[in-house]
C-alpha positions as CSV (number, residue, x, y, z in Angstrom):
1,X,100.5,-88.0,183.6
2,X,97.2,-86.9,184.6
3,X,96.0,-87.8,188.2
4,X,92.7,-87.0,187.3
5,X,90.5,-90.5,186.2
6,X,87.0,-91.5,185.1
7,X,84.7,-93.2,187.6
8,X,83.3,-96.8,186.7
9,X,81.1,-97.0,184.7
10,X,77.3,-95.5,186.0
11,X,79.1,-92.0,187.1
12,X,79.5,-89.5,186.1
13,X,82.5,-87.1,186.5
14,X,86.3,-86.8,187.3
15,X,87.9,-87.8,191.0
16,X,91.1,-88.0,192.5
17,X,91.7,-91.4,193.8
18,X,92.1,-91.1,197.4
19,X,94.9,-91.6,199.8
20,X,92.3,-93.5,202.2
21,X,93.0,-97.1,202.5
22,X,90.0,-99.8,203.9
23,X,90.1,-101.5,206.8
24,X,90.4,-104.9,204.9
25,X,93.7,-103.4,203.6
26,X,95.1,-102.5,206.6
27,X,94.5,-106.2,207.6
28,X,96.0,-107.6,205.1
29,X,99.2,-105.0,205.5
30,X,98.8,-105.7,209.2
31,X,99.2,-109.7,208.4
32,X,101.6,-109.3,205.8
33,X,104.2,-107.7,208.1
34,X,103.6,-109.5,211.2
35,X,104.0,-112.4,209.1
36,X,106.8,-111.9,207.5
37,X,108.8,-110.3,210.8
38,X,107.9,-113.3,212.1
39,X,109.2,-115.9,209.2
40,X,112.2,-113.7,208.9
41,X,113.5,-113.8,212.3
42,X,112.3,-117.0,213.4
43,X,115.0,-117.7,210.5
44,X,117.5,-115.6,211.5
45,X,117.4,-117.2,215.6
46,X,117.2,-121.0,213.9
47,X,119.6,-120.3,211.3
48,X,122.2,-119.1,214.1
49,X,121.2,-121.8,216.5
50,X,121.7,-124.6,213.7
51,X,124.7,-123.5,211.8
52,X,126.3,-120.4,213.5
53,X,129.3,-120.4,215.7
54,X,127.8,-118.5,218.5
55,X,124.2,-118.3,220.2
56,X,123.0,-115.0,219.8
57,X,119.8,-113.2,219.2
58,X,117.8,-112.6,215.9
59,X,118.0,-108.9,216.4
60,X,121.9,-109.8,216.8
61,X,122.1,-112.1,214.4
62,X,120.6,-109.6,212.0
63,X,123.2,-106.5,212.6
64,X,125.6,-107.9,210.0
65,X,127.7,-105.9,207.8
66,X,126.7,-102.3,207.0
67,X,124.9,-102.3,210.4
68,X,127.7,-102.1,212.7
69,X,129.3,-99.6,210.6
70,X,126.0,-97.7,211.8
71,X,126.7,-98.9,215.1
72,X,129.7,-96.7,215.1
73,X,128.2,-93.5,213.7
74,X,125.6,-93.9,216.7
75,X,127.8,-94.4,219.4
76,X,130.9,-92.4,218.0
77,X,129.8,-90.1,215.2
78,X,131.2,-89.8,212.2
79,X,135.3,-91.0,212.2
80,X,137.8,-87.7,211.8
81,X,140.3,-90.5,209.8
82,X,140.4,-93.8,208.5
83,X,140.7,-96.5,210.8
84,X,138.8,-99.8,209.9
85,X,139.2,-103.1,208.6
86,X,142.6,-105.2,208.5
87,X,144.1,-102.5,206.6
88,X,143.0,-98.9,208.9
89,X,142.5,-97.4,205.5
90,X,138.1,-97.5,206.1
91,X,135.8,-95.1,207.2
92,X,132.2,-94.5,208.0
93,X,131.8,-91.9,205.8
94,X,130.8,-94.3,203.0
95,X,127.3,-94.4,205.3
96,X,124.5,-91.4,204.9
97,X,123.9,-90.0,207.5
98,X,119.7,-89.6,207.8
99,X,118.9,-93.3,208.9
100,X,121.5,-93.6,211.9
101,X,120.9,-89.6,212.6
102,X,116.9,-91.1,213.3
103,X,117.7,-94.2,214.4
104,X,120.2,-92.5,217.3
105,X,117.4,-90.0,218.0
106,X,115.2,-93.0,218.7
107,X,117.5,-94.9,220.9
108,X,118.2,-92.2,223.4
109,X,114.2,-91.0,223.2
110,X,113.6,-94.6,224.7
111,X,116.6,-94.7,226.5
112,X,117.8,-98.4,224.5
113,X,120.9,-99.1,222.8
114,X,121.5,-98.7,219.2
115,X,120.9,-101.7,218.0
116,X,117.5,-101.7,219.1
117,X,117.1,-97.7,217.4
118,X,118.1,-99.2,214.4
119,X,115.8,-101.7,214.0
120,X,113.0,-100.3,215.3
121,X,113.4,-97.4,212.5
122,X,114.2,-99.9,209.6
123,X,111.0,-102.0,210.7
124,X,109.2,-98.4,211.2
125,X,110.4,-97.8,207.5
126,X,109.3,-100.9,205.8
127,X,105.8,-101.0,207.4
128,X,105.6,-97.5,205.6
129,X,106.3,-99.2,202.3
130,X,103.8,-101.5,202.8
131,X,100.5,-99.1,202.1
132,X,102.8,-96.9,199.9
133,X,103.3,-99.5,197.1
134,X,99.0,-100.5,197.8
135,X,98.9,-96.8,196.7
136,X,101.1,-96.7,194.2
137,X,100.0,-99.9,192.4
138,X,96.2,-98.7,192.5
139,X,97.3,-95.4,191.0
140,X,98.3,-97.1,188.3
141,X,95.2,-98.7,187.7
142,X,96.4,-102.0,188.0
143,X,93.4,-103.4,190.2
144,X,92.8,-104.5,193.9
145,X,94.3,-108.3,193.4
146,X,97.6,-107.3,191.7
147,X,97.9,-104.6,194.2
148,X,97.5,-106.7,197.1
149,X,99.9,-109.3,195.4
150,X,102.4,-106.1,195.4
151,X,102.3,-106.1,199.2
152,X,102.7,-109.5,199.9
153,X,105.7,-109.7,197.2
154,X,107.2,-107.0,199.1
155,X,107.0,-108.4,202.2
156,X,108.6,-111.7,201.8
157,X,111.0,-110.5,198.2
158,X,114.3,-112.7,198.4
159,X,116.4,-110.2,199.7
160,X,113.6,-109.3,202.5
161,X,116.7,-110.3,205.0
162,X,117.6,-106.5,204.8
163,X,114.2,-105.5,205.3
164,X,114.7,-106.8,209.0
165,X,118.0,-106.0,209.4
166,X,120.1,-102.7,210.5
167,X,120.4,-101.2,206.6
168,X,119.0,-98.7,205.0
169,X,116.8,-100.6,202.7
170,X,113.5,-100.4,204.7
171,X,114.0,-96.4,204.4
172,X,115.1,-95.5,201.0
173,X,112.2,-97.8,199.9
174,X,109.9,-96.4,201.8
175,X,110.9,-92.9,200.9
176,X,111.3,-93.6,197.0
177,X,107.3,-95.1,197.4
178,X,106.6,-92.2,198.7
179,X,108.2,-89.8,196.0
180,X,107.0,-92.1,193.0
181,X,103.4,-91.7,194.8
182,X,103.3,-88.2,195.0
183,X,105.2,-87.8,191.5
184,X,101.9,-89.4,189.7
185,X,99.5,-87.4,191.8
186,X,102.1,-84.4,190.4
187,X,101.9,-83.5,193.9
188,X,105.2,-81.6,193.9
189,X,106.2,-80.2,196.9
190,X,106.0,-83.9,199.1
191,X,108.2,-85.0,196.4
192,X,110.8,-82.2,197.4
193,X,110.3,-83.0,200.5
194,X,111.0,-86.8,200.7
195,X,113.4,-86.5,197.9
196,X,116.1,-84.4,200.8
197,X,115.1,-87.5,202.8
198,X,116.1,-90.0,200.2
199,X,119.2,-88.2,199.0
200,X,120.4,-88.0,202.6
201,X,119.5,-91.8,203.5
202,X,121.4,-93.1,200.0
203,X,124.0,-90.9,197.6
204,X,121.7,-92.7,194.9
205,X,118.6,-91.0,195.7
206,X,119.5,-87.8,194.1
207,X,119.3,-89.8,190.4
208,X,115.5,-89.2,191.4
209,X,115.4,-86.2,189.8
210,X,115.5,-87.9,186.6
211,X,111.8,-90.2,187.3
212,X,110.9,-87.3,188.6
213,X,111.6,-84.8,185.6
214,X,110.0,-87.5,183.0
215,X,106.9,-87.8,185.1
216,X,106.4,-83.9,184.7
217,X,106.9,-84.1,181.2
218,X,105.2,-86.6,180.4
219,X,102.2,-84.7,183.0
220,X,103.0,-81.5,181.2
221,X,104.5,-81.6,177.8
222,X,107.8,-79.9,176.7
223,X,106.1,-76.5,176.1
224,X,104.8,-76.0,179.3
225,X,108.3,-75.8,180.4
226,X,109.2,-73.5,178.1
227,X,106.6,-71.4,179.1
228,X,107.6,-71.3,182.6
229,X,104.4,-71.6,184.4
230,X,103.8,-71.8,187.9
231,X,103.6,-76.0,187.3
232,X,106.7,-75.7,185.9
233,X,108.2,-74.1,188.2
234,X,107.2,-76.3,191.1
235,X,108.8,-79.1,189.2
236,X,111.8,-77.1,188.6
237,X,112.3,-76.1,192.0
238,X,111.8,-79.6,193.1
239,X,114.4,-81.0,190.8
240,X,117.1,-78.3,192.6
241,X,115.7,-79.6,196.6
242,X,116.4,-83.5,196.1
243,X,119.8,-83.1,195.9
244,X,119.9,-80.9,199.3
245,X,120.4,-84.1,201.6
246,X,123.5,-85.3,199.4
247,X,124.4,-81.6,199.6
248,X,124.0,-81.2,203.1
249,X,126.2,-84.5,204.0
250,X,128.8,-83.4,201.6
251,X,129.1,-79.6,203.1
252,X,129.6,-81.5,206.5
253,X,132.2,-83.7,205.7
254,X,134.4,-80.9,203.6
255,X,134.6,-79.3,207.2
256,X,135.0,-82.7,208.7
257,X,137.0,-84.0,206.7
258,X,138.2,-81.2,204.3
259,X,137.2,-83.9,201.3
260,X,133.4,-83.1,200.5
261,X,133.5,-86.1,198.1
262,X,134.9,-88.3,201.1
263,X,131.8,-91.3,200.7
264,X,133.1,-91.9,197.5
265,X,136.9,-91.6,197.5
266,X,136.7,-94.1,200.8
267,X,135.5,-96.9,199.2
268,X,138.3,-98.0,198.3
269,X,139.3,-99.5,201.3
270,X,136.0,-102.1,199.6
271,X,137.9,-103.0,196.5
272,X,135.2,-100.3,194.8
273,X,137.1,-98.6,192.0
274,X,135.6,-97.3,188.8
275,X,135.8,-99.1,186.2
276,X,133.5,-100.6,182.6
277,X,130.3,-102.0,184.3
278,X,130.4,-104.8,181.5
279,X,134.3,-105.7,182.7
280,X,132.8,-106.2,185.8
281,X,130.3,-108.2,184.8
282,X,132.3,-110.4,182.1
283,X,135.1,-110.8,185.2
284,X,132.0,-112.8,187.6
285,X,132.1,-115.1,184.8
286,X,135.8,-115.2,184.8
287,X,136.2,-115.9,188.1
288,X,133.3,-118.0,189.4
289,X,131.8,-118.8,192.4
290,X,130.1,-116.0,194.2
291,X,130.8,-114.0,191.8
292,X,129.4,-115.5,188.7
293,X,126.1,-115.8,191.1
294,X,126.4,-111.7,191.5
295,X,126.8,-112.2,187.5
296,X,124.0,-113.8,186.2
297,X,122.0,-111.7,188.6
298,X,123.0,-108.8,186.7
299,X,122.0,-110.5,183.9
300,X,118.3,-110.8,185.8
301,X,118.3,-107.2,186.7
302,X,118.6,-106.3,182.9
303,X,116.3,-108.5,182.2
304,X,113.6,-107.1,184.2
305,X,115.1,-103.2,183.3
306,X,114.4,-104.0,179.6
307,X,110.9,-105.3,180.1
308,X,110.1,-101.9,182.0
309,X,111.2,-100.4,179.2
310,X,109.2,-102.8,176.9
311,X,106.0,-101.7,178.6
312,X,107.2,-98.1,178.4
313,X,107.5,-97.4,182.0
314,X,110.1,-95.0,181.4
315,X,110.5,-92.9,184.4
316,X,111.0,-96.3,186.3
317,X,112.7,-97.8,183.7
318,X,115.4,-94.9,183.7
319,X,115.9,-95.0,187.3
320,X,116.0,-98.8,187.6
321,X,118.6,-98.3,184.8
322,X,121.1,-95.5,186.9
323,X,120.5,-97.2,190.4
324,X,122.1,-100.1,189.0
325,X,124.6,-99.2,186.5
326,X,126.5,-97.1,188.6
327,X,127.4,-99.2,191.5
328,X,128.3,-101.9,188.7
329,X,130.6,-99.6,187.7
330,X,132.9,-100.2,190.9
331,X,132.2,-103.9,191.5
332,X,129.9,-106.8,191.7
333,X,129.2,-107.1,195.6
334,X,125.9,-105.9,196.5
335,X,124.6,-105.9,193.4
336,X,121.7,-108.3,194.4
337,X,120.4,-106.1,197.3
338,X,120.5,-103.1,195.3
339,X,118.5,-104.4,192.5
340,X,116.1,-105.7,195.3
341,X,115.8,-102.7,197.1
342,X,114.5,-100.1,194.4
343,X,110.4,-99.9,193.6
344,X,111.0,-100.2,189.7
345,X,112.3,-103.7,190.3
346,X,109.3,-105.2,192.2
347,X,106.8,-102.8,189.2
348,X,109.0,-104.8,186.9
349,X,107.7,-108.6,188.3
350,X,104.1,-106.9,189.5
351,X,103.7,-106.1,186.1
352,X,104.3,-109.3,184.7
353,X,102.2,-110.9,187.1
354,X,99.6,-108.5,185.9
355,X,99.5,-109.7,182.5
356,X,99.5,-113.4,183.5
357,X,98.2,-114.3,187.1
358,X,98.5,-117.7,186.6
359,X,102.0,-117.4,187.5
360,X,102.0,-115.2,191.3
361,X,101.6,-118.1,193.8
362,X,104.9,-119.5,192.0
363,X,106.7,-116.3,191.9
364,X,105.6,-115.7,195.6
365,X,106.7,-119.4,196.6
366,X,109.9,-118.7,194.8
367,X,110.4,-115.6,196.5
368,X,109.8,-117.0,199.7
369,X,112.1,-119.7,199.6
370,X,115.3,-117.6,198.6
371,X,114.4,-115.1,201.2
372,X,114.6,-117.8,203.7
373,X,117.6,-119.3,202.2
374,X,119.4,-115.8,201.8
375,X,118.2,-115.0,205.4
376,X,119.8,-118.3,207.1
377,X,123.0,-117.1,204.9
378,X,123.2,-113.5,206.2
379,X,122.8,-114.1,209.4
380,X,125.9,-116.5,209.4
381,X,127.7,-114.1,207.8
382,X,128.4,-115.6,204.4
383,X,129.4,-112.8,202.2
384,X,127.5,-113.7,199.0
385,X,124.5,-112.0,200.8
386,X,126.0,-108.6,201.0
């Protein structure tokens, strides 16, 4: 995929559309996260205040979850043996370590407690997303008004609850923005270097390498990699860096742990075993509730996967494809978040917005609404959010 377009009609001549963004978008941007911090704890404090069992702050009220297991890792590092939840048999190794490394780093900088580091670098995070995806959208030419319909989509998508809260959302999807951005610009070496970010904020974000390698070839061809020129070998040598932040984590807990594989084998102490991702699936159904919910949005996810496909988004497509077949493979919890959380998910509703605008301020109102109801939820701790 060529970077290099044609000017509008009446020039002349190739450009590279530029990384600078106008002061009407940085409003909007501006507005769009101010707006939607706003919404989303205002919900968070009323939804406490009207239906929780203790009178706590939003920021509180948002560190639900995965966030006190960050808690820990900031305040006690990483655990030499399992400990946690009713049974001892958890761990925090199940948590990468670059967001509460950052988010530790920033509490003692301002001298504040963790809590306040974490949130201050997932809010740091998703205000980075924000311009990323205007970039992103305009670089693939799909125009100023489905761009700026990206943003706002972004800011208030149902699941924007951990967008505000301590997880790791805000960061792995401003980091995977980031990579996809510099991927079609073929702009190789910031995608090596966010890529170590992403693989070290989420074990998923090494399955990058795959956008990333059909991006090049679809730039390049198969023959240039054959050839084993010098754009080839940027690609190549960007494939083998991604993985370096998985790498790293894994190297430290062998000699933490003597286990380098320790994230995964602890999650059992979740009820995550491997297992047929369609079994997991077919048993929501089977046992209802919550888990038929977690079901049928499955069903959603590969509903919008195969339309990315349809419209031959492949690199996207692909990834969409691996970021949520795999955790399916050891369960249904989650499964919601992690759909929401990846880039090729929101491409997948931008672009049918993009074919028929009629239908954004519905899918906008829609997606405002859940977020509010899923936000009032997670803050009361009810566990279909997670």
């Amino acid at each position: 995929m060529n970077d290099i377009t044609t000017l509008p009609t009446g020039n002349t001549g190739p450009y590279r559309p530029s990384l600078a963004i106008s002061g009407r978008d940085w409003l909007m941007i501006v507005a769009a996260f101010v707006l939607s911090r706003v919404a989303l704890y205002g919900m968070g404090y009323f939804g406490v205040q009207l239906y929780g069992a203790t009178d706590i702050g939003p920021l509180q009220a948002y560190c639900q979850f995965d966030c006190v297991w960050f808690q820990r890792i900031i305040e006690n590092g990483y655990d030499l043996y399992p400990r946690w939840l009713s049974k001892g048999n958890a761990a925090n190794w199940a948590f990468m370590p670059l967001y509460p490394i950052l988010s530790g780093a920033l509490s003692h900088l301002l001298n504040v407690e963790s809590l306040i580091g974490l949130m201050l670098v997932a809010n740091i995070g998703f205000f980075a997303s924000l311009p990323l995806l205007l970039l992103v959208l305009r670089q693939l030419k799909l125009g100023d008004d489905t761009a700026r319909f990206g943003v706002w989509l972004l800011a208030f998508s149902p699941f924007s609850a951990y967008f505000v809260s301590g997880y790791t959302e805000p960061m792995f999807m401003a980091l995977m923005l980031g990579m996809f951005l510099f991927a079609y610009r073929e702009q190789w070496l910031w995608v090596a270097v966010l890529g170590v970010g992403l693989s070290a904020t989420r074990n998923l974000g090494v399955m990058m390498v795959f956008p990333v390698l059909i991006l090049a070839l679809q730039a390049y061809g198969w023959r240039e990699f054959f050839r084993f020129t010098e754009r080839a070998f940027k690609v190549v040598l960007t494939l083998w860096i991604i993985p370096f932040g998985l790498f790293a984590y894994m190297f430290y807990l062998y000699h933490l742990t003597g286990d380098a594989l320790a994230f995964k084998h602890i999650q059992v102490a979740w009820g995550r075993y491997m297992d047929s991702p369609i079994d997991w699936w077919l048993s929501g159904f089977e046992l209802g509730g919550r888990k038929a919910y977690l079901s049928i949005m499955v069903m959603f996810g590969w509903c919008l996967n195969l339309y990315l496909f349809s419209q031959k988004r492949w690199a996207e497509a692909t990834l969409m494809f691996i970021c949520c077949t795999i955790p399916l493979m050891t369960g249904l919890n989650a499964m919601p978040r992690y759909m929401f959380g990846l880039y090729p998910t929101l491409l997948a509703i931008i672009l049918l917005a993009h074919r028929w605008p009629a239908i954004r301020p519905a899918i906008l109102g829609i997606s405002g609404m859940t977020a509010s109801f899923i936000a009032v939820a997670f803050v009361n701790f009810k566990f279909f959010t997670v």
